[in-house]
Backbone of each chain as ProteinMPNN parsed JSONL, in Angstrom:
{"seq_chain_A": "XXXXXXXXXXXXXXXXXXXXXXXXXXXXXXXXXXXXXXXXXXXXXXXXXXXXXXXXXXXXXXXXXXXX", "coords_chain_A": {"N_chain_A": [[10.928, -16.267, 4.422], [12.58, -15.328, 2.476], [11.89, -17.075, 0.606], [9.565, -16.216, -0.212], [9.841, -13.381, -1.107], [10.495, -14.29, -3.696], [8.303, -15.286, -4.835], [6.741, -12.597, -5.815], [8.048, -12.353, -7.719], [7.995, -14.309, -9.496], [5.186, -14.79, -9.766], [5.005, -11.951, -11.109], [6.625, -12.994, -13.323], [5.202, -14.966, -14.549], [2.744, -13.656, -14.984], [3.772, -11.828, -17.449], [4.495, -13.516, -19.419], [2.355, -14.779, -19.793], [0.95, -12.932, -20.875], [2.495, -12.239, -23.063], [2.147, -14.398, -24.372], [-0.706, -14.473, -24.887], [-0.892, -12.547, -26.455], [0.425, -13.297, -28.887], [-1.435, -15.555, -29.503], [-3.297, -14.229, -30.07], [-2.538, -12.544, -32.521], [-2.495, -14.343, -34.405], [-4.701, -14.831, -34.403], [-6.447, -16.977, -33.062], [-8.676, -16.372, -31.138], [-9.821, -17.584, -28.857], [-8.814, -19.69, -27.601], [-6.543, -17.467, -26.532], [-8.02, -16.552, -24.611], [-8.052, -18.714, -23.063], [-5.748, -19.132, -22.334], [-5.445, -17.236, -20.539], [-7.004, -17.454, -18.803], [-5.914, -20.237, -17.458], [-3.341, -19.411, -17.048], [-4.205, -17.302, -14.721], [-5.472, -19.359, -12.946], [-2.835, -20.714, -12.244], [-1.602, -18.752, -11.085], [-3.376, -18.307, -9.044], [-3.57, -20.654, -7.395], [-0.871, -20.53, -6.731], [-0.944, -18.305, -4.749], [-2.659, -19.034, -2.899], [-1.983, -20.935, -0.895], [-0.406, -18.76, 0.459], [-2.054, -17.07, 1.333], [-3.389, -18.215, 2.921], [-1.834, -19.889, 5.153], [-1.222, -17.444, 6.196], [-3.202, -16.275, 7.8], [-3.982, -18.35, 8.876], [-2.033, -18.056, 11.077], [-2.1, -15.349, 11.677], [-4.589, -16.087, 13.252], [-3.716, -17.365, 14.946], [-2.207, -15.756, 16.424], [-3.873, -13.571, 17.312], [-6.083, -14.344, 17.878], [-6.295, -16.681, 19.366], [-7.478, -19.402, 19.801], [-7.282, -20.698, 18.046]], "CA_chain_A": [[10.683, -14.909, 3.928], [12.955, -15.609, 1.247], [11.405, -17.729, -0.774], [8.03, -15.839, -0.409], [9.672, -12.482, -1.668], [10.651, -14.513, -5.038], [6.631, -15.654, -5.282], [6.307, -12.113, -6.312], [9.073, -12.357, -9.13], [7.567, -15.297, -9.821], [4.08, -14.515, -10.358], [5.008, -11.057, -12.301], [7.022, -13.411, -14.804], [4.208, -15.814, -14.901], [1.656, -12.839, -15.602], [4.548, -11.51, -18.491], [5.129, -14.726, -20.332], [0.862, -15.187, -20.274], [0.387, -11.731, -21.379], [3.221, -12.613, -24.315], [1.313, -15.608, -24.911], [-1.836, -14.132, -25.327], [-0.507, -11.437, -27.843], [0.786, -14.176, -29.883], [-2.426, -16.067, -29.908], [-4.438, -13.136, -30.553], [-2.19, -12.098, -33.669], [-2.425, -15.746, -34.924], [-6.341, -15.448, -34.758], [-6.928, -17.677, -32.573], [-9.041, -15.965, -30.077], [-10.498, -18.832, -27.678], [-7.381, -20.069, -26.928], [-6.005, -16.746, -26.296], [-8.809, -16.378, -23.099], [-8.029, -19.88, -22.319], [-4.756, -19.257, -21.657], [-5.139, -16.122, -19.377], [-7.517, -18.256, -17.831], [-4.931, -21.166, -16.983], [-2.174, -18.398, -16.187], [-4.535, -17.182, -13.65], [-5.751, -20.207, -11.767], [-1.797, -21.347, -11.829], [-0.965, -17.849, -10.18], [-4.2, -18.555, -8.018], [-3.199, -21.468, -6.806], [0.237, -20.403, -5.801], [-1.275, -17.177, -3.553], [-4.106, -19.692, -2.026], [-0.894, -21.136, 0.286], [0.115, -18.115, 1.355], [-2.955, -16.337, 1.873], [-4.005, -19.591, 3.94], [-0.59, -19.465, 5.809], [-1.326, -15.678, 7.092], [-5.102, -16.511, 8.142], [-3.583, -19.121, 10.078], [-0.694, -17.495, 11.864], [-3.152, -14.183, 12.373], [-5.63, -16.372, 14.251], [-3.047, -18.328, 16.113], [-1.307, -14.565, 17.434], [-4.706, -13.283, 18.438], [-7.757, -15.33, 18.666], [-5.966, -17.646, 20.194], [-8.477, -20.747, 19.54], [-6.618, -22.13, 16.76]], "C_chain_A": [[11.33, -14.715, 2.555], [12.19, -16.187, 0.043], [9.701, -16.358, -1.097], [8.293, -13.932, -1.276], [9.888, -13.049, -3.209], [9.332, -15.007, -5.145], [6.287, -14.321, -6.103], [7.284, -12.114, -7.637], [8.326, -13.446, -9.943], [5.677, -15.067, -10.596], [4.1, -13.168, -11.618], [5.594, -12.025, -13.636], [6.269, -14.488, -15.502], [3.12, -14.463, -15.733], [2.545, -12.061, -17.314], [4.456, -12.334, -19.776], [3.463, -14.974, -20.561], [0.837, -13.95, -21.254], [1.514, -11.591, -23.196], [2.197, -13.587, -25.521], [0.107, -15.236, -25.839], [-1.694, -13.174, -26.266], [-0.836, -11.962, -29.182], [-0.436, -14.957, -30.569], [-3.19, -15.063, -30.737], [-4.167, -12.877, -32.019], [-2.287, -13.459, -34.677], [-4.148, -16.033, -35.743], [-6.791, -16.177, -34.232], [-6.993, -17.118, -31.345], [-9.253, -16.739, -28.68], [-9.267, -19.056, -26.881], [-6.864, -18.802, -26.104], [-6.754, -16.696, -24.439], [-8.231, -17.738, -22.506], [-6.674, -20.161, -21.683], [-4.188, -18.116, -20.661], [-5.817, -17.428, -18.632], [-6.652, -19.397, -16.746], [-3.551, -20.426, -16.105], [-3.243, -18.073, -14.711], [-5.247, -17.662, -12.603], [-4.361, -20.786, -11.738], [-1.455, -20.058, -10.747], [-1.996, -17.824, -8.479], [-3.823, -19.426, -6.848], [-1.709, -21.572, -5.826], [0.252, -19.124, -4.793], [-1.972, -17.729, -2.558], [-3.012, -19.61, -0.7], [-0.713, -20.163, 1.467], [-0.886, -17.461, 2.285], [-3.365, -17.16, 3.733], [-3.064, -19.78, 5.517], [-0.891, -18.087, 6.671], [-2.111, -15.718, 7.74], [-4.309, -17.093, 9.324], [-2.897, -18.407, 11.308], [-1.552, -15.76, 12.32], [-4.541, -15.062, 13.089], [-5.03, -16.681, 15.577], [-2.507, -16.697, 17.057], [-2.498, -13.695, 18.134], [-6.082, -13.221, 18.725], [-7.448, -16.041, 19.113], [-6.697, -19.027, 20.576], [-8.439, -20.957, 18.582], [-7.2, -21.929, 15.717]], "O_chain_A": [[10.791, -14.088, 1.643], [12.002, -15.786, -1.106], [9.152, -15.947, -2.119], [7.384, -13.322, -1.838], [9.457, -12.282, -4.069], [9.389, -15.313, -6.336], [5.593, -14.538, -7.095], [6.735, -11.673, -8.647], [8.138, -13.249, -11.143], [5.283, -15.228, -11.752], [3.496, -13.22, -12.689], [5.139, -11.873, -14.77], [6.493, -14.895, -16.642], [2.863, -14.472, -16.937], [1.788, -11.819, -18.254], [4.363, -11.889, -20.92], [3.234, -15.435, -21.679], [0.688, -14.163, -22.458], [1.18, -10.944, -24.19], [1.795, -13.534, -26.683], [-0.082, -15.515, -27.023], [-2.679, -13.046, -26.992], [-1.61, -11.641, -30.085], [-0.559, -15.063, -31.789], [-3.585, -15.193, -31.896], [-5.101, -12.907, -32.821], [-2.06, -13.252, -35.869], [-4.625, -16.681, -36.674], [-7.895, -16.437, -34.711], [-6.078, -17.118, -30.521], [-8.803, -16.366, -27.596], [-8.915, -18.641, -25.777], [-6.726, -19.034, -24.903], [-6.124, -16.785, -23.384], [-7.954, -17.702, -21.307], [-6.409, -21.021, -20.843], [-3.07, -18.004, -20.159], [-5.169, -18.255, -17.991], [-6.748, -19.381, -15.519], [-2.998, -20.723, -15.046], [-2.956, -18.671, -13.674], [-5.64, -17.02, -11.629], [-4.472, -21.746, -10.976], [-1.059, -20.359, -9.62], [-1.639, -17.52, -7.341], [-3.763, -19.085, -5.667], [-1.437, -22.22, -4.816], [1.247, -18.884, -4.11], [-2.035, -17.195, -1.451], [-3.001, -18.758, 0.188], [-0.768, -20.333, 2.685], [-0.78, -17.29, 3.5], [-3.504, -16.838, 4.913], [-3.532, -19.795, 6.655], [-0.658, -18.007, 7.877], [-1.874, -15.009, 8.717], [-4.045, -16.549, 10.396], [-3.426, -18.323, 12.416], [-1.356, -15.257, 13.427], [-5.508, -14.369, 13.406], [-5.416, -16.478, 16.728], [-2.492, -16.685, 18.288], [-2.327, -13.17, 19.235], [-6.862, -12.531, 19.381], [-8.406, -16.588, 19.661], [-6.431, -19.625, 21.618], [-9.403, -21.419, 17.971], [-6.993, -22.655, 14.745]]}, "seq_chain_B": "XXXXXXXXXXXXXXXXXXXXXXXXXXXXXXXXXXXXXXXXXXXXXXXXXXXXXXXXXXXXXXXXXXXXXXXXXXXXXXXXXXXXXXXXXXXXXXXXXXXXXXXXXXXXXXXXXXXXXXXXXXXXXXXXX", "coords_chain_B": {"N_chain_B": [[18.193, -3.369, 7.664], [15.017, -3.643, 8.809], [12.865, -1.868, 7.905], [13.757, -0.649, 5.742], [13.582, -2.731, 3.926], [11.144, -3.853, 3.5], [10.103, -1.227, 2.132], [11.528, -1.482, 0.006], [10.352, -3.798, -0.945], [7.866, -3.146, -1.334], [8.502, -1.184, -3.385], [9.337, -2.491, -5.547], [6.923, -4.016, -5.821], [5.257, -2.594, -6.577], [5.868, -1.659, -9.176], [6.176, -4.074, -10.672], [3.363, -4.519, -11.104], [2.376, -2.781, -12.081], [3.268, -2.913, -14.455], [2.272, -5.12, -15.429], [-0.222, -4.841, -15.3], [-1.137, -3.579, -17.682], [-1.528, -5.165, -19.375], [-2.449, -7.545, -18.361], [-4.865, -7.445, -15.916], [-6.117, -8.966, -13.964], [-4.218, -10.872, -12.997], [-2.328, -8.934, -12.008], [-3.867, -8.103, -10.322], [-4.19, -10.073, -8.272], [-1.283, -10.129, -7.666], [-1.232, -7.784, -6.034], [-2.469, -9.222, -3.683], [-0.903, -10.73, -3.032], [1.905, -9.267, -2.611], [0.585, -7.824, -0.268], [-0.155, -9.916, 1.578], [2.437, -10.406, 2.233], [3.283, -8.451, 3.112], [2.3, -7.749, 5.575], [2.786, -10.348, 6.977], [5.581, -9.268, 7.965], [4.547, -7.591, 9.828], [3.65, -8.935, 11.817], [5.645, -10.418, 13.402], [6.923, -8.384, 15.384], [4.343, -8.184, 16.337], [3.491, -10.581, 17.992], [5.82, -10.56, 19.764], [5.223, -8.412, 21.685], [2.958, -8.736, 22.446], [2.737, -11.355, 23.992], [4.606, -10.469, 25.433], [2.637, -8.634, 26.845], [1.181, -10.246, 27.945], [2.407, -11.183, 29.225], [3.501, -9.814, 31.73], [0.05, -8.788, 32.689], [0.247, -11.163, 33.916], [2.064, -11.206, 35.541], [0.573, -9.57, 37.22], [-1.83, -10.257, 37.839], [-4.113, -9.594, 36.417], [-7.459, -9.756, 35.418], [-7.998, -12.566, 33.202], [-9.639, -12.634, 30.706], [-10.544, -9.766, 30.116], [-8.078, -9.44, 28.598], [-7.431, -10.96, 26.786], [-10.038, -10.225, 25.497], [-9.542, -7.6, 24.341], [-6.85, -8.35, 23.123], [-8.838, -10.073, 20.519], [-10.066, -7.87, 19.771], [-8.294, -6.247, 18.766], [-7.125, -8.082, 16.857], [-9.48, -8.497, 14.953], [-9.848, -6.061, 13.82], [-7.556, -5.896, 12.5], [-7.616, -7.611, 10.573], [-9.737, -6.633, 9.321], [-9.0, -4.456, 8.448], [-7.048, -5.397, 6.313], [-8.66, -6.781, 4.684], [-10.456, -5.021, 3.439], [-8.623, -2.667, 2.628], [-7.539, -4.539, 0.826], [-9.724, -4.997, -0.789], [-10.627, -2.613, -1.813], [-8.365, -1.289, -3.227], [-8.621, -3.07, -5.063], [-10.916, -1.555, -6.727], [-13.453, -1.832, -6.256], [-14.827, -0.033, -3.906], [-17.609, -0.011, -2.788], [-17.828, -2.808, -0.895], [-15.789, -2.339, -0.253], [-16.073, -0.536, 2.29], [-18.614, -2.314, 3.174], [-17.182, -4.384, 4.082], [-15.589, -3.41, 6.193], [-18.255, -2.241, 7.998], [-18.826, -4.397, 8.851], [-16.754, -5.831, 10.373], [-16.964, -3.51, 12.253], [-19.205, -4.289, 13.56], [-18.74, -6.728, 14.075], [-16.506, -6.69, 16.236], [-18.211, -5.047, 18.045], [-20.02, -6.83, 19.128], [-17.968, -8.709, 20.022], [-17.43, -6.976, 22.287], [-18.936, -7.468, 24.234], [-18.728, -8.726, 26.703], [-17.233, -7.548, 28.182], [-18.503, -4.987, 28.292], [-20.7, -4.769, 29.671], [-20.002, -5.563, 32.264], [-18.823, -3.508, 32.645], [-21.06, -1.76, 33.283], [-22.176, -3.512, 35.111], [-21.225, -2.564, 37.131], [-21.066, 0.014, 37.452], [-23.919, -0.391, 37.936], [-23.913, -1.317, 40.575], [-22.819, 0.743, 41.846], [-24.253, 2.706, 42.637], [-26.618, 3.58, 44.623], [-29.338, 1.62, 46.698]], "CA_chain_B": [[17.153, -3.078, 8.575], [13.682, -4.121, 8.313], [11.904, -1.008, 6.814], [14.42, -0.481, 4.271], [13.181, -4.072, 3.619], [9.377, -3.339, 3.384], [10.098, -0.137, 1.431], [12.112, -1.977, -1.394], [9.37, -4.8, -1.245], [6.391, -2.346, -2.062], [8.539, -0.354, -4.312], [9.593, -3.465, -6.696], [5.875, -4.957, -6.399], [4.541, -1.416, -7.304], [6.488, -1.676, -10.473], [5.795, -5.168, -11.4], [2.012, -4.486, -10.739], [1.962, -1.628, -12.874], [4.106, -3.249, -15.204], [1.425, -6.049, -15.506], [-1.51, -4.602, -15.442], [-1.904, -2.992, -18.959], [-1.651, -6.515, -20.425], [-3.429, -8.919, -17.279], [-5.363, -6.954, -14.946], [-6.322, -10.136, -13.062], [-2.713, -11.688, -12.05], [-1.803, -7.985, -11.471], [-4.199, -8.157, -8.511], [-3.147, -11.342, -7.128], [0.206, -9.718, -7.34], [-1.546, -6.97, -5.274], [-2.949, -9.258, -3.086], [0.552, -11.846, -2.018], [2.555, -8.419, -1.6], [-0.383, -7.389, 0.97], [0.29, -10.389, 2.521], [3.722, -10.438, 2.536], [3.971, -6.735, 4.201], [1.865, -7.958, 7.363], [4.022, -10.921, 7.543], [6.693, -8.054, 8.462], [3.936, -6.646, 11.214], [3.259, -9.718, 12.993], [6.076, -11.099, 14.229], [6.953, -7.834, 16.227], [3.054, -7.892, 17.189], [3.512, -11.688, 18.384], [6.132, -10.376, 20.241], [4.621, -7.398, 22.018], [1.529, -9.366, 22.498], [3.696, -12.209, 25.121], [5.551, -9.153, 26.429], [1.312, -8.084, 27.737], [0.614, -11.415, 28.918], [3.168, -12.068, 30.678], [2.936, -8.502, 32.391], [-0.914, -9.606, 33.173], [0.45, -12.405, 34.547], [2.591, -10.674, 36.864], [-0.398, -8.215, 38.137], [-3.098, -10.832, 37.937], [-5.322, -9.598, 35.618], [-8.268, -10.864, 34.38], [-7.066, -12.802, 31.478], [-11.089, -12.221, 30.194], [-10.747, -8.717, 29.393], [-6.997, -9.052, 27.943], [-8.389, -12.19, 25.099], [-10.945, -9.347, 24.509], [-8.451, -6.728, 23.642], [-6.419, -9.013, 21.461], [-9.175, -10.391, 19.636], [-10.225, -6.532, 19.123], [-6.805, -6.175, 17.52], [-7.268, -8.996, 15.16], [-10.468, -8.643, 13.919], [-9.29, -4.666, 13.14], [-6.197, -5.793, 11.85], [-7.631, -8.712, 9.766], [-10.677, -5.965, 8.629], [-7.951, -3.723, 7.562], [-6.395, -6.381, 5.316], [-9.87, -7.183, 3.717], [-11.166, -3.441, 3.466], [-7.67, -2.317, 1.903], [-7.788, -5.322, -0.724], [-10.951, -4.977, -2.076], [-10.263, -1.045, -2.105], [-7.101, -1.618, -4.262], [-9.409, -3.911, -6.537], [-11.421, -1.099, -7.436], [-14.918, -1.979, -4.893], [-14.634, 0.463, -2.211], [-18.868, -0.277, -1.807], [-17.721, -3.672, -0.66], [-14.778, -2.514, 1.397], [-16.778, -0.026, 3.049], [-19.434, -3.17, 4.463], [-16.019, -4.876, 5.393], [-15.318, -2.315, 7.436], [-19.224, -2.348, 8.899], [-19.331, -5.889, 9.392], [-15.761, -5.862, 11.275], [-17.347, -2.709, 13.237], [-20.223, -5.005, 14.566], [-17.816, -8.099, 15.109], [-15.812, -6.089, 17.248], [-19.038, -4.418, 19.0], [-20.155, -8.63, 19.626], [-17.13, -9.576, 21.068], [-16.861, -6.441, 23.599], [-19.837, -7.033, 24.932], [-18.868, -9.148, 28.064], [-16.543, -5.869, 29.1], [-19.839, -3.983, 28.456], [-21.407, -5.715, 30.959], [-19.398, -6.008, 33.339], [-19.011, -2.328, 33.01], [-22.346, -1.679, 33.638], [-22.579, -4.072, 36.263], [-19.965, -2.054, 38.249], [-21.326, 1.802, 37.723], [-25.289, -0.284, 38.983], [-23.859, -1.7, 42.236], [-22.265, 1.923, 42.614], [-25.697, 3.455, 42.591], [-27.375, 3.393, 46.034], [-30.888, 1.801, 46.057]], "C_chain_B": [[15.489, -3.239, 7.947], [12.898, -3.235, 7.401], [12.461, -0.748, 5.964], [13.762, -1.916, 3.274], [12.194, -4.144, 2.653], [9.103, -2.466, 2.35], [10.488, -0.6, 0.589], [10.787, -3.138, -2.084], [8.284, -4.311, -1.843], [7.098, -1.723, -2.855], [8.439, -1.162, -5.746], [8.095, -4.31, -7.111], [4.938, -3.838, -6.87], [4.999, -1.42, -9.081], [6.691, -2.501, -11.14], [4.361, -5.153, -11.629], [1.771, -3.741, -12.002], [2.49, -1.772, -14.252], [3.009, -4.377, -16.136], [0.176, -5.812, -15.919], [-2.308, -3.959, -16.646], [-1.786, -4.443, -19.456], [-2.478, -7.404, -19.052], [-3.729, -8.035, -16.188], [-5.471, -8.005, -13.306], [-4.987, -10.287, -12.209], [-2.426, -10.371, -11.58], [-2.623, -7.998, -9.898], [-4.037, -9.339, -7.657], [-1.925, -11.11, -6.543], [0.174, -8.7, -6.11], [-1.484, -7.938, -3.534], [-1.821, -9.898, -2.189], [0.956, -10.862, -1.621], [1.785, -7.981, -0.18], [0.188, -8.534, 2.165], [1.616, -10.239, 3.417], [4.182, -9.336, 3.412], [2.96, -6.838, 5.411], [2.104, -8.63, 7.741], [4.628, -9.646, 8.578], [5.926, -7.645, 10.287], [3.574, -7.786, 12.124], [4.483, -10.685, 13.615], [6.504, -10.273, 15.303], [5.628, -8.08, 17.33], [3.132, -9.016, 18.102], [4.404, -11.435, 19.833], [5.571, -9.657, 21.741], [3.442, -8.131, 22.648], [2.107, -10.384, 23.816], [4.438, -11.341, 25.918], [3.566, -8.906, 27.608], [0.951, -8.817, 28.116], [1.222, -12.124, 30.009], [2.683, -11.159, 31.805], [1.276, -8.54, 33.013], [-0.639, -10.609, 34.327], [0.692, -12.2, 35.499], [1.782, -10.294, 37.636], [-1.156, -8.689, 38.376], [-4.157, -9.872, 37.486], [-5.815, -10.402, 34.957], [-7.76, -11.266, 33.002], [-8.445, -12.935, 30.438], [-10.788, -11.159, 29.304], [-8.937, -8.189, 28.496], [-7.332, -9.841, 26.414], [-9.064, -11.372, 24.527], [-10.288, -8.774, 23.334], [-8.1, -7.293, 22.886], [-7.21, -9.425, 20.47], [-9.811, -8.998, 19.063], [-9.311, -6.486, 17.804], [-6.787, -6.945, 16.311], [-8.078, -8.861, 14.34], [-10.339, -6.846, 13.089], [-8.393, -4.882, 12.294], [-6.586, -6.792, 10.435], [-9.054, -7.483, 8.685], [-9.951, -4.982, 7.946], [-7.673, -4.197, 6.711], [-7.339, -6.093, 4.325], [-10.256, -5.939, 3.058], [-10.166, -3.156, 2.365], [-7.458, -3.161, 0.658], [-8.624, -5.082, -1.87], [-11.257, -3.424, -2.399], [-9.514, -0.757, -2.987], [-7.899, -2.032, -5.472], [-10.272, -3.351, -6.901], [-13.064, -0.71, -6.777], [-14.684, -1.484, -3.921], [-16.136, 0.126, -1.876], [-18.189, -1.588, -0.904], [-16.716, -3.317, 0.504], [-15.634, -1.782, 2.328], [-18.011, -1.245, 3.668], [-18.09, -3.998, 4.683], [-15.803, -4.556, 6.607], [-16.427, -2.336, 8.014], [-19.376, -3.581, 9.809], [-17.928, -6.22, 10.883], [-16.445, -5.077, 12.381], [-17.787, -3.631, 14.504], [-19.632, -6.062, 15.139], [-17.214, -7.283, 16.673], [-16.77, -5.58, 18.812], [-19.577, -6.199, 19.57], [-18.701, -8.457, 21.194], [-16.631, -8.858, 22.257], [-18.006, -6.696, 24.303], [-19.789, -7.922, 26.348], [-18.372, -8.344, 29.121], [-17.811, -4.738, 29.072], [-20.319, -4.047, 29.563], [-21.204, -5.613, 31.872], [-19.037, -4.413, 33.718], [-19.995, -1.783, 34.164], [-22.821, -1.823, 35.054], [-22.268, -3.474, 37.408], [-20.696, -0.437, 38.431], [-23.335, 1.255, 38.59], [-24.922, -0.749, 40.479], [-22.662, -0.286, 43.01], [-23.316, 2.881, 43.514], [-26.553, 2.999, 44.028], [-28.815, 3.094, 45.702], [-31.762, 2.681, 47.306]], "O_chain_B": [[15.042, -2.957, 6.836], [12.361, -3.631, 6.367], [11.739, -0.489, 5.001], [13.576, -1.894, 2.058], [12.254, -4.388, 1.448], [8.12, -2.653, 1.633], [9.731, -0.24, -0.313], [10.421, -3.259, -3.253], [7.733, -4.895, -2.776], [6.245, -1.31, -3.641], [7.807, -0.81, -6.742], [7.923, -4.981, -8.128], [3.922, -4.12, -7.505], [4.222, -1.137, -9.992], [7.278, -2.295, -12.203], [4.052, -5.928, -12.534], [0.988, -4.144, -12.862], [2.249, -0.941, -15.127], [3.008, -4.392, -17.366], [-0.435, -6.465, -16.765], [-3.524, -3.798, -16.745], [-2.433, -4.4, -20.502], [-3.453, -7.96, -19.557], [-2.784, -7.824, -15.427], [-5.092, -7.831, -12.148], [-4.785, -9.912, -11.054], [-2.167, -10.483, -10.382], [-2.151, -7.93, -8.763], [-3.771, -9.366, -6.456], [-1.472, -11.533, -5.48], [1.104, -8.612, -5.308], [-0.821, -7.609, -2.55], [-1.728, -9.724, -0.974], [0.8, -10.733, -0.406], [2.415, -7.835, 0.868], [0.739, -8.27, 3.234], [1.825, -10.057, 4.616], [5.137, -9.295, 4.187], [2.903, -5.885, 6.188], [2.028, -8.56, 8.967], [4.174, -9.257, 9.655], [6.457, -7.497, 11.388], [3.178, -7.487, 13.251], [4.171, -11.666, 14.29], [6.622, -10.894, 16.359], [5.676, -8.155, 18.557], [2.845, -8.653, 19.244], [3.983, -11.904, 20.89], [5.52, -10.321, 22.776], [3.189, -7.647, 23.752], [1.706, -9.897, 24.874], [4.826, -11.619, 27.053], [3.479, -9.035, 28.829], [0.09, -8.523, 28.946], [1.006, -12.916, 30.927], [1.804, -11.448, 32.617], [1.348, -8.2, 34.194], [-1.242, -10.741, 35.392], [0.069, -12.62, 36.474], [1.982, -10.526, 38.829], [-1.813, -8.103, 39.236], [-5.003, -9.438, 38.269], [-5.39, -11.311, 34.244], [-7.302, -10.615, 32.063], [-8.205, -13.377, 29.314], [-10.724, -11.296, 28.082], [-8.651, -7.099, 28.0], [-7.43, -9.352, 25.289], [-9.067, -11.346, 23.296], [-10.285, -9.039, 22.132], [-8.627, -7.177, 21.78], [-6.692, -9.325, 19.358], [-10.079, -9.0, 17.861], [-9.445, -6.602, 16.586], [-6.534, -6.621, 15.151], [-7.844, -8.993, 13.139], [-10.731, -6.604, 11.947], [-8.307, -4.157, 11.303], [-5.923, -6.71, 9.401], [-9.176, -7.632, 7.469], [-10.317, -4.673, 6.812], [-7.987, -3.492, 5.751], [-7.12, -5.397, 3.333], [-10.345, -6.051, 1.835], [-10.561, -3.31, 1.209], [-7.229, -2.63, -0.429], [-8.504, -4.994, -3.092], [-12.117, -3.122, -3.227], [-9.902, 0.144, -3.73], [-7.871, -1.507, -6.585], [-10.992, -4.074, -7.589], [-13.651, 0.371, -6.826], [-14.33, -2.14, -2.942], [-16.271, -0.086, -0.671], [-17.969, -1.101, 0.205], [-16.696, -3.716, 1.669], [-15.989, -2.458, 3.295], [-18.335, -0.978, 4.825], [-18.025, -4.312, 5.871], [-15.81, -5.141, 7.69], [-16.086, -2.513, 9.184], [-19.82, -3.747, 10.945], [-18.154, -6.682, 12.001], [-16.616, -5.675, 13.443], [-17.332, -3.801, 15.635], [-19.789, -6.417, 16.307], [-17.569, -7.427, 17.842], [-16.44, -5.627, 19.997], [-19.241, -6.468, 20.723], [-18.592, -8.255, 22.403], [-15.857, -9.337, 23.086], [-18.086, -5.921, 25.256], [-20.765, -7.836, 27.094], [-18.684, -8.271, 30.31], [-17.9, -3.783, 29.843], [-20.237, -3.144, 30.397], [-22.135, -5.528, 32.673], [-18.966, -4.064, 34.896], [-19.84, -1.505, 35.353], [-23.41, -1.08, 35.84], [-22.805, -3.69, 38.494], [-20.78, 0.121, 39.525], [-23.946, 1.966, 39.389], [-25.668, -0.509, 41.429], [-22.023, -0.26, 44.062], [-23.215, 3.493, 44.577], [-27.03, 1.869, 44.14], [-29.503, 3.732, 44.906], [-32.946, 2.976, 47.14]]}, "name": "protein", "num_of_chains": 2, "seq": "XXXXXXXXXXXXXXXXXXXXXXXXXXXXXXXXXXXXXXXXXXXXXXXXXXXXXXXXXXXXXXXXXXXXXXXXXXXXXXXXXXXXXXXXXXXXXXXXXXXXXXXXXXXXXXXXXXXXXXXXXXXXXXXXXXXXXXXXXXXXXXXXXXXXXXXXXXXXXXXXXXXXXXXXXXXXXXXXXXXXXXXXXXXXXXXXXXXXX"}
């Protein structure tokens, strides 16, 4: 339970540090990039919700559908 | 104590969310979507509980363990249509949550239908021919 309340610290300072990112790009002029790196921020933050989501599914079938 | 818990957990992901969301809409709803998880964590290990507390109790009385599997899988597919319904409500698509919520309806109306039945069966062999 621990670790899973720092996932949300974790993802807000992931979505912070993109949304920095993408400022920076933007003011630079270099648009493309700028999408390409929300994009990457938000299949890394994707990828670390899949788990959990996947995790809950599980553990709500197993408590009461009870066929696994 | 646990709801002080819960209550700090939605207050701090309300205020990272909102914090987020004028610059990345997107990750802000992912952020939506882990706290979601994370706060029915909280509700299912009492329910897990509670849930072995009624089967044992069954157990004791000999009841059908038919129409208790029903019940619980009632509970889940409500509880799991809640989840879905309330997500994609948050994200802005209530058309979409609203057929969540239909499609759960009809699951639910499926899977009672062997207690239907069996209802049924019981009020026609009351009935004198």
């Amino acid at each position: 339970m621990q670790q899973d309340v720092s996932l949300i610290f974790q993802i807000a300072g992931i979505g912070v540090v993109v949304a920095m990112i993408h400022t920076i790009l933007k003011q630079m002029g270099k648009e493309e990039y700028a999408q390409f790196i929300t994009l990457v921020g938000f299949i890394i933050v994707l990828m670390m919700v899949m788990n959990s989501i996947a995790d809950l599914f599980q553990q709500i079938k197993s408590v009461f559908l009870f066929q696994g | 104590m646990l709801i002080v818990q819960v209550i700090l957990i939605g207050f701090v992901a309300a205020l990272l969310i909102t914090l987020i969301k004028a610059y990345q809409p997107t990750i802000a709803l992912v952020l939506l979507i882990i706290t979601t998880c994370l706060l029915f964590y909280f509700i299912l290990a009492p329910v897990t509980e509670i849930i072995s507390l009624l089967r044992d109790l069954a157990n004791q009385y000999r009841i059908n363990f038919i129409y208790l599997d029903t019940v619980f899988q009632i509970i889940g597919i409500a509880y799991l249509t809640e989840l879905g319904a309330q997500l994609t409500n948050d994200a802005g698509l209530g058309s979409i949550a609203s057929k969540i919520e239909l499609v759960g309806k009809v699951l639910i109306l499926i899977v009672s239908v062997p207690v239907l039945t069996a209802v049924i069966e019981a009020i026609i062999r009351f009935i004198p021919q």
